[in-house]
C-alpha positions as CSV (number, residue, x, y, z in Angstrom):
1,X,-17.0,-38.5,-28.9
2,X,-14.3,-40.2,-31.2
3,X,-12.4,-36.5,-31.4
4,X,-12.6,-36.0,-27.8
5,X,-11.0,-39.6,-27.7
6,X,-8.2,-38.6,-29.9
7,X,-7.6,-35.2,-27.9
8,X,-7.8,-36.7,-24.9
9,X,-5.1,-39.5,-25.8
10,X,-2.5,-36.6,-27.2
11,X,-2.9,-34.4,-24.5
12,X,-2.4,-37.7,-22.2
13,X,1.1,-38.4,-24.2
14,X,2.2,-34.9,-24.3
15,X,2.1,-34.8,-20.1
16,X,3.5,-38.5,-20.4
17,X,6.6,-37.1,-22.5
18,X,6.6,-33.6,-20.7
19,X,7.1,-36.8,-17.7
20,X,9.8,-38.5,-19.0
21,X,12.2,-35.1,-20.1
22,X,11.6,-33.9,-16.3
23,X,12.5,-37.2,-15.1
24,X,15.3,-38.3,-17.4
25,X,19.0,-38.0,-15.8
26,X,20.8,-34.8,-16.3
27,X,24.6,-35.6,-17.4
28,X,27.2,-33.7,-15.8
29,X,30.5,-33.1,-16.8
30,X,33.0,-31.7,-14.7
31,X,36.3,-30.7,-16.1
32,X,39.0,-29.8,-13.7
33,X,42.4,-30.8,-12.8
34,X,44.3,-33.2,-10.5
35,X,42.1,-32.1,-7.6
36,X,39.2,-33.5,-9.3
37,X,40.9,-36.7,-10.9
38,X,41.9,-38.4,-7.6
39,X,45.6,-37.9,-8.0
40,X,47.4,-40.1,-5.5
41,X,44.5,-41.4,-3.9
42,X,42.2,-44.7,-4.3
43,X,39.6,-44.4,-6.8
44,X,36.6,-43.6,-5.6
45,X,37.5,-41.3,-2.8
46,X,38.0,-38.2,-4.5
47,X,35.5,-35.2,-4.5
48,X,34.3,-36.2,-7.6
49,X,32.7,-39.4,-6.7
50,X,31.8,-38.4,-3.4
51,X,29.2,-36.3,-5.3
52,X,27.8,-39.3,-7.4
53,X,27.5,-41.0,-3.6
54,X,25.6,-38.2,-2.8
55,X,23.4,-37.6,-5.3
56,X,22.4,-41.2,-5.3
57,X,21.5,-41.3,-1.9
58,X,19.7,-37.7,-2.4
59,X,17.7,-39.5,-4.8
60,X,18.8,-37.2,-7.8
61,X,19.2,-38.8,-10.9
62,X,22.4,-37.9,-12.5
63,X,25.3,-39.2,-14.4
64,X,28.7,-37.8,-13.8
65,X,31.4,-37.6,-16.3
66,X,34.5,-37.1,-14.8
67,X,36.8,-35.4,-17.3
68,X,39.4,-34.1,-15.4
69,X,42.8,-34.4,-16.4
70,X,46.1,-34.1,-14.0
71,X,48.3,-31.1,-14.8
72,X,45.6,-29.8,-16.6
73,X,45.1,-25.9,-17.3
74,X,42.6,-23.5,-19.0
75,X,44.0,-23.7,-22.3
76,X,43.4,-27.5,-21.8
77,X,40.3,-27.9,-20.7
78,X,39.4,-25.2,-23.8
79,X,41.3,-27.0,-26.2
80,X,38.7,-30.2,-24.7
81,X,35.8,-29.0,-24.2
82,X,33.9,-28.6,-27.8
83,X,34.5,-32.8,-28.4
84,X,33.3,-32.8,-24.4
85,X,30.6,-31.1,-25.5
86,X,29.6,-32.8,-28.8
87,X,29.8,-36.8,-26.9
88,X,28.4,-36.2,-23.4
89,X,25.7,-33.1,-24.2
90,X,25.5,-32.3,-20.8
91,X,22.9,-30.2,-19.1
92,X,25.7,-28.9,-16.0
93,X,29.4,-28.5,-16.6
94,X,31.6,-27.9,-13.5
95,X,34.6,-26.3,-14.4
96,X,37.3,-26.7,-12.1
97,X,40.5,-25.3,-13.5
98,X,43.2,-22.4,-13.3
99,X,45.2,-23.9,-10.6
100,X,48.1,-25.1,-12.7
101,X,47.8,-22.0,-14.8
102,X,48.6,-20.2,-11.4
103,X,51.3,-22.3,-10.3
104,X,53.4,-21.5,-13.4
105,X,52.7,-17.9,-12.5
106,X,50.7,-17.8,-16.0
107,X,49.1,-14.4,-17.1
108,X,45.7,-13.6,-15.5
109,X,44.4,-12.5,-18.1
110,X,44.8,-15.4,-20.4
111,X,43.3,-17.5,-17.9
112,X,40.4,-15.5,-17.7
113,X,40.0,-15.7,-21.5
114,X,40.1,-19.2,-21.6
115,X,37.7,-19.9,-18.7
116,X,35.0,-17.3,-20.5
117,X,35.5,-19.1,-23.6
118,X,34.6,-22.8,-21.6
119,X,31.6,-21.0,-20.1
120,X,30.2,-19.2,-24.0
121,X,30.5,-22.7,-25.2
122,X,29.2,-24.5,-22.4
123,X,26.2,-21.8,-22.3
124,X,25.8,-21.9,-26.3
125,X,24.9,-25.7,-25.8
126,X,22.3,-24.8,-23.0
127,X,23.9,-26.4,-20.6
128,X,24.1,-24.4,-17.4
129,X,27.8,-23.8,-15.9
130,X,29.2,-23.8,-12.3
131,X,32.9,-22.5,-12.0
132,X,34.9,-23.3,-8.9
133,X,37.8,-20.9,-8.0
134,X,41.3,-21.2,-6.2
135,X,43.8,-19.6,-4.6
136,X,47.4,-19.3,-4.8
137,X,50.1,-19.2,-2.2
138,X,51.0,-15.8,-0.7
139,X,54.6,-16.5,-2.0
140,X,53.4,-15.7,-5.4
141,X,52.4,-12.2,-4.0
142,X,50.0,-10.4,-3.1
143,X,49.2,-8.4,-6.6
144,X,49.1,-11.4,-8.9
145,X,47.1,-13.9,-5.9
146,X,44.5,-11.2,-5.7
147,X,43.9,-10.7,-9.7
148,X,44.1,-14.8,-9.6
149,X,41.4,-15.0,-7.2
150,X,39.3,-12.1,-7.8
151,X,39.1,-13.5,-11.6
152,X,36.5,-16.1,-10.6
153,X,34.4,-13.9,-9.2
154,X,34.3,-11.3,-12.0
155,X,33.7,-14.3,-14.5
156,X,31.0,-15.5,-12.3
157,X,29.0,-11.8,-12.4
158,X,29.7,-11.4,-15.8
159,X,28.6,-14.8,-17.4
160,X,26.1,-15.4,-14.8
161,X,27.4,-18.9,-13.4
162,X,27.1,-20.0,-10.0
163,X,30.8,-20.0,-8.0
164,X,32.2,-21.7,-5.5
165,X,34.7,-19.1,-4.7
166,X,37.4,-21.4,-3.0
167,X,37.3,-25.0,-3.5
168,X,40.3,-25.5,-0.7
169,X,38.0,-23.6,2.2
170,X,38.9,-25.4,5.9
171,X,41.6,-27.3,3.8
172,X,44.2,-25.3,2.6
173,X,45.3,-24.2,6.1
174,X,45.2,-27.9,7.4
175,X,49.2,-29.3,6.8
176,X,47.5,-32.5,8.1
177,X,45.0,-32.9,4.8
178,X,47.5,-32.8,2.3
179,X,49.4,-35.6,0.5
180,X,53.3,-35.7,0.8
181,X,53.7,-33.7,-1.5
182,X,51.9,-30.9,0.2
183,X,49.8,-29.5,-3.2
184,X,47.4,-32.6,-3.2
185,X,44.7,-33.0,-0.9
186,X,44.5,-36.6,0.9
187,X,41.3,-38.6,1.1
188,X,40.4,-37.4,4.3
189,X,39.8,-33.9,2.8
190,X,37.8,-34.7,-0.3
191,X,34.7,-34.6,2.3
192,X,35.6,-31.4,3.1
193,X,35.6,-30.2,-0.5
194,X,32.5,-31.9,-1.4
195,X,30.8,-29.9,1.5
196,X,32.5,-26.7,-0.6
197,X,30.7,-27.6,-3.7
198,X,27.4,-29.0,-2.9
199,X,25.4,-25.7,-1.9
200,X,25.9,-24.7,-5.3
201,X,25.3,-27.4,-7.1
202,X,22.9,-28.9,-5.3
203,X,20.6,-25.8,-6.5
204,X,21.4,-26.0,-9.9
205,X,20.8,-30.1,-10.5
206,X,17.2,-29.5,-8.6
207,X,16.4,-26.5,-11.6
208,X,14.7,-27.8,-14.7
């Protein structure tokens, strides 16, 4: 009776810490650029902690870290990410960059390199990865917008993270959701980019 006792009480503590790892909050750390560090708007309205909002009120327990960094680009965030990494031992990383890379009319190709390197180190600390692409203005032409674009996508097959393929979908063609300056999006569109993201994330924060 006494070892049944004892087997009884360890197998009750192994399903009460089995418990606890399912229930404890998952950290995620996104690491984008100004569109995900509320440039020019009122903290607490960009996309960013729109999703906090919304995972609270989902019930999901969660803790964002908001890394993002304005004028941020691949190499960045790369250059970042292992110290990222090492402190906040996430179990999701969001990686929002490439827009500034594109802007400067940067090579493809060393954009692409620096995103798969994010995702291998992301993925080598068993944290699952979600990219989230953009798209550059037609001006920049049509060869080097399409290789841009079409990067994300490739990355996304080949490294087996979940994309949201434009971040800027029902915004971009919208003068009247943009900031003066006409690159930022205003507050009213953050809502609109949060209803981008969330399909996508919203599946991988439910997976154990």
């Amino acid at each position: 009776m006494l070892a049944f006792l004892k087997k009884l009480s360890v197998g009750v503590l192994m399903l009460a810490a089995s418990a606890s790892a399912y229930s404890a909050p998952k950290t995620v750390l996104v690491v984008g650029d100004s569109l995900s560090a509320e440039y020019g708007l009122t903290r607490g309205a960009g996309w960013v902690a729109l999703l906090e909002q919304k995972l609270k009120a989902e019930k999901i327990d969660a803790r964002i870290v908001n890394a993002s960094i304005s004028g941020e680009t691949t190499s960045g965030g790369r250059a970042r990410l292992p110290a990222l990494l090492t402190q906040h031992k996430p179990q999701i990383v969001v990686i929002e960059l490439g827009a500034n890379d594109g802007l400067r009319g940067l090579p493809v190709a060393s954009a692409e390199a620096n995103l798969r390197q994010m995702v291998t180190l992301s993925q080598k600390q068993d944290a699952k990865v979600m990219l989230i692409g953009m798209r550059m203005p037609p001006n920049y032409g049509r060869a080097y917008t399409e290789r841009f674009f079409n990067m994300y996508g490739a990355l996304s097959k080949d490294m087996k993270a979940p994309l949201v393929p434009f971040m800027l979908e029902g915004v971009a063609d919208k003068p009247a959701l943009f900031q003066a300056d006409r690159l930022h999006p205003n507050a009213q569109a953050h809502p609109i980019i949060l209803n981008n993201i969330w399909p996508a994330f919203s599946t991988m924060i439910r997976q154990r």
